[in-house]
N, C-alpha and C positions, 0 to 999 in steps of 0.2 A: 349337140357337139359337132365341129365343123371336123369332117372329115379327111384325111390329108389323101389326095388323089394321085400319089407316089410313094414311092420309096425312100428312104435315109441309104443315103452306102451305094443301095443297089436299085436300076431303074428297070432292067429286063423283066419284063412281065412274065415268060418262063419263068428264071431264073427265080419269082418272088413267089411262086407257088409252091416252090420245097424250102423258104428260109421262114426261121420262126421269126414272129409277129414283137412288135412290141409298142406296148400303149403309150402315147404320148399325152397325160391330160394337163389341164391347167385350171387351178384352184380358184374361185372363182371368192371375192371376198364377200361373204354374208354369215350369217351365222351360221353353223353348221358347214361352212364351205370347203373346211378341208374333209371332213367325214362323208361328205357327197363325193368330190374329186375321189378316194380313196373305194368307196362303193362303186363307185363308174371303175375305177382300176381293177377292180377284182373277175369284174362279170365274165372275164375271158375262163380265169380259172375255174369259173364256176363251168361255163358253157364248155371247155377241153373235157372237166373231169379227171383233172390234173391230179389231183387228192386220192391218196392210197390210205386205206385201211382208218382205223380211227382215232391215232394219237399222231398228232401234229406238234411239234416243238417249234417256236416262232421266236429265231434269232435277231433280237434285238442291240442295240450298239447304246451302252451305258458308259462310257469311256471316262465320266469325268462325276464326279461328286459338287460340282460348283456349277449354278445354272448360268450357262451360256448359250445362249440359241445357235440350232446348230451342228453343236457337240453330239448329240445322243438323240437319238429316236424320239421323235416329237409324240407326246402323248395321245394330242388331236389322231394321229396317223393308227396309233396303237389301241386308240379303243374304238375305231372302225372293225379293226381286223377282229380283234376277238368279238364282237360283237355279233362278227357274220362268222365266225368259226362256231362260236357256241352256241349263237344261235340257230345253227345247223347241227346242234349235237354233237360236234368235237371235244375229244378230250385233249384240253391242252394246256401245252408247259412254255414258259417264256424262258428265255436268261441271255445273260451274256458273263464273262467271267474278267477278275480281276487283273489288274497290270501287273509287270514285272515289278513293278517299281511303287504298287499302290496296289491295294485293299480297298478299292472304290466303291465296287457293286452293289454291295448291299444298300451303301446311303444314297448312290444314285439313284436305285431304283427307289428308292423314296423323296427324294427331290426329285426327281422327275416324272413321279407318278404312277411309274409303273407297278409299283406292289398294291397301289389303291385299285387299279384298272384290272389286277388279276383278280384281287377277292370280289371286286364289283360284278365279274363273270365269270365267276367261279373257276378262274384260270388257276396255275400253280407257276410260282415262280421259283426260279432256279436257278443259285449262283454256281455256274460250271466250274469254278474253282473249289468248291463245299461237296461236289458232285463225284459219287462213286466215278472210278478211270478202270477202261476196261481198256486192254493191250488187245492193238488189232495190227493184219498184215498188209500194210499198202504195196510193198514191193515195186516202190519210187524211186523218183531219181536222185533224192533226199531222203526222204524219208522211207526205212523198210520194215519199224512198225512205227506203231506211237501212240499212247495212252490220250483214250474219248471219253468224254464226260457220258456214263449210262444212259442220262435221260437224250443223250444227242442220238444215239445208238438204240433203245428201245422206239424211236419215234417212226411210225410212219413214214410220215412226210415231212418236210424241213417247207416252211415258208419263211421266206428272207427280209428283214426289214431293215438295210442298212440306210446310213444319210448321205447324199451327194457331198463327198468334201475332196479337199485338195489332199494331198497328205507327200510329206518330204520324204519317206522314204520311195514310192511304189509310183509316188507322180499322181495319184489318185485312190480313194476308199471309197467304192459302192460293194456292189454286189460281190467279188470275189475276194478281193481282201477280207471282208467282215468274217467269213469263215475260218480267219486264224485266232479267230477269238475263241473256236471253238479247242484250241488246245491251249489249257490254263497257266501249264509249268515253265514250260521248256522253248516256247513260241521266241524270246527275243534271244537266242543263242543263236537264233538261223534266219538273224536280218542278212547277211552278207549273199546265203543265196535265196532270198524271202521269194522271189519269182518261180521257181523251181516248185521252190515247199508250195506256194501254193496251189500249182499247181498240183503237185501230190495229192493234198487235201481235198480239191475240189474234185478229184477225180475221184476217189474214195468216196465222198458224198452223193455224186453224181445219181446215183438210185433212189438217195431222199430229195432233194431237191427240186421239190414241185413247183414252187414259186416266188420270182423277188417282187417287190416293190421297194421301190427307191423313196423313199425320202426328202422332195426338194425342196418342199415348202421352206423352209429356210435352211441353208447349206453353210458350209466353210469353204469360203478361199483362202488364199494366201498359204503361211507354216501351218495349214494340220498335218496333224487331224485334232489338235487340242486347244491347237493356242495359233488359230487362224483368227478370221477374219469373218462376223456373220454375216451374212448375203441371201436375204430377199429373194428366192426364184420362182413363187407360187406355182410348181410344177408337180406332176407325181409323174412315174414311169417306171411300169414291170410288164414282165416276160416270163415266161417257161427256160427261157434260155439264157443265163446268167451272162456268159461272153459278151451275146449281141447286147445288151442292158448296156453293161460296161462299154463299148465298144461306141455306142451311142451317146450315152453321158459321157465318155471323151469330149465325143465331134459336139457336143451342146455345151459345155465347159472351156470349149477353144483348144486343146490339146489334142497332139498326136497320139493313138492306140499305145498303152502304156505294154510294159516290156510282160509283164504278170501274165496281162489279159490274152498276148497271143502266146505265150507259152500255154495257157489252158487249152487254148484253139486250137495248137498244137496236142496236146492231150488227147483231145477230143469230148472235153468239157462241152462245149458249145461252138458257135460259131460268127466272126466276127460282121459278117452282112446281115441284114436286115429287112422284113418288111416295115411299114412305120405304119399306124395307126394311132386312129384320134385326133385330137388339135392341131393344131398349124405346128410344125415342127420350125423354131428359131433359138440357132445358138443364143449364147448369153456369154460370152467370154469370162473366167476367171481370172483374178491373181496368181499365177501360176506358185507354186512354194520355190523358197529360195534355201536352201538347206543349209549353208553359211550362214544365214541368218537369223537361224533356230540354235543357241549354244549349246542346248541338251543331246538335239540331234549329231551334230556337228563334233561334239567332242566323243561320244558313245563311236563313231565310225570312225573316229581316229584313235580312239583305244583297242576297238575290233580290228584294226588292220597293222595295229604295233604287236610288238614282242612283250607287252604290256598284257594281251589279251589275257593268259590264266590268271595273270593276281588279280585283274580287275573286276573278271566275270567267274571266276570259280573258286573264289575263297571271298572272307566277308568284307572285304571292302566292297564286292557289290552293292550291300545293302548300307552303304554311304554316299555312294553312287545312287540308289534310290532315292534316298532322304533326297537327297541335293536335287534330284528330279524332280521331285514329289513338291519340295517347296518353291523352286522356278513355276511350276503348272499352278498351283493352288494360290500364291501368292506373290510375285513379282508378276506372272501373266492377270490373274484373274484382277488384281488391283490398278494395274497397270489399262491395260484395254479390256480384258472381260467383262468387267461389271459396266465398263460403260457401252458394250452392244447391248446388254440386259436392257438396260434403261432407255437405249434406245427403242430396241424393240418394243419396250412395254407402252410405249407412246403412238403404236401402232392398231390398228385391225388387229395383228396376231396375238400384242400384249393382252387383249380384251379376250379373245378365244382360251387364250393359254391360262389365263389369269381364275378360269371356270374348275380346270384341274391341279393348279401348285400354286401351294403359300406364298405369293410373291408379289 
């Protein structure tokens, strides 16, 4: 691996001896090429000893019940990870939980592999929306309690698996956004101040939070996080420090530090400088999201900012409002352009790897 002989962010050589680290690899296409890239990303956490006690929860991003490359935790990436989890004797639980607006998770996790990749290593999957909710006190700036899914809260250590994408609310979904998955109910009542709440949450987490890996092997630009654009970035990149992660897949996605990311840095989640290791670190500029362009998004934030807001979101018209969501994503998007990244991709090196773990 070629070495990078600087910094991202930050060049002062002091200065790079108290900022956490974060691995830059790049997926190399052969067989097995992202489970390699994916085993070179972990070896930090193995070498810090980052990992507390013996139950790990490994938050995963299932967002979508329709395969589109992209969307959701790429399998390749997810049965690296348990494989060096369990095979190191952890006990662990996957999940991610369903939308406001959809009940996806479950057949996600089976279009996309993930419940095959738990029983294959004797993992436990776990839909945080099915999941016992224990009331805790974050005493936020948002939030001053808020109901956690148990298995989030009995775990050890939290390793992060989200996917580099674009996303029209937050400007960007890696590492610190994914963690609003981990509240099932109540999570789209508090888009308007979502920068805040996250930060809440991550701060609250901040004691399990042993390790991300990003996801770049194939990402989303443009309107994600659902009904983007798939893009190609054979990359991977994690840290101990969620901030700099995000802070970094910024400046390698072409965008400005999004508004979420230094409100945690403000928190004191993490911190937004950088040492850089591993591969040659080179942007790749994104699609940036255009949120007029999204009508799902677009119209949800002109109902959240009208006088409109309690019929729309506290009595049942929401759940028409869902529908109406639910069949834009599933079928005007996935017919429209989704099915045809699929097919693109499946015409690729990755179609041929991916094609090893889903019906497709």
């Amino acid at each position: 691996m070629e070495m990078a002989s600087n910094t991202s962010i930050v060049a002062d050589e002091e200065m790079q001896q108290t900022l956490p680290s974060v691995l830059f690899v790049k997926v190399k296409q052969m067989r097995g090429g992202v489970q390699k890239a994916v085993k070179v990303a972990m070896l930090p956490m193995w070498k810090e000893r980052v990992l507390k006690g013996n139950k790990v929860f490994v938050k995963v991003n299932l967002i979508s019940s329709e395969y589109v490359p992209g969307q959701c935790t790429s399998p390749l990436v997810l049965d690296e990870v348990l494989n060096e989890l369990t095979g190191r004797g952890y006990d662990v639980t996957l999940g991610d939980a369903d939308l406001a607006a959809a009940r996806q998770c479950n057949k996600a996790a089976n279009v996309w592999g993930h419940k095959k990749l738990a029983k294959k290593y004797g993992a436990r999957f776990q839909n945080l929306s099915e999941d016992e909710l224990i009331k805790v006190r974050l005493n936020g700036k948002i939030f001053k309690t808020l109901d956690i899914p148990k298995s989030v809260l009995e775990a050890d250590s939290i390793v992060n698996l989200p996917v580099m994408k674009t996303h029209c609310l937050t400007g960007l979904t890696c590492s610190l956004k994914h963690f609003w998955g981990v509240v099932p109910r109540v999570r789209h009542q508090y888009h308007l101040v979502v920068n805040d709440a996250i930060a809440d949450i991550t701060s609250f987490l901040k004691p399990k939070i042993a390790y991300t890996i990003i996801d770049g092997t194939i990402a989303m630009e443009g309107n994600g996080p659902r009904t983007g654009v798939s893009k190609v970035c054979n990359v991977i990149l994690a840290s101990t420090d969620p901030v700099a992660l995000d802070a970094l897949a910024a400046e390698y996605m072409g965008m400005s530090t999004p508004k979420h990311v230094k409100a945690a840095a403000e928190r004191g989640v993490g911190v937004l400088n950088c040492t850089l290791q591993g591969d040659k670190f080179e942007p790749n500029p994104f699609i940036l999201p255009n949120p007029d362009k999204q009508p799902i998004f677009k119209w949800e934030m002109a109902f959240r900012k009208s006088i409109l807001k309690p019929i729309m979101f506290d009595t049942s018209m929401f759940e028409i409002f869902a529908w109406i969501a639910t069949k834009y994503n599933s079928f005007w998007y996935y017919r429209r352009e989704g099915r045809g990244y699929t097919e693109k991709i499946a015409d690729t090196w990755y179609g041929q790897e991916l094609a090893r773990f889903l019906n497709i």
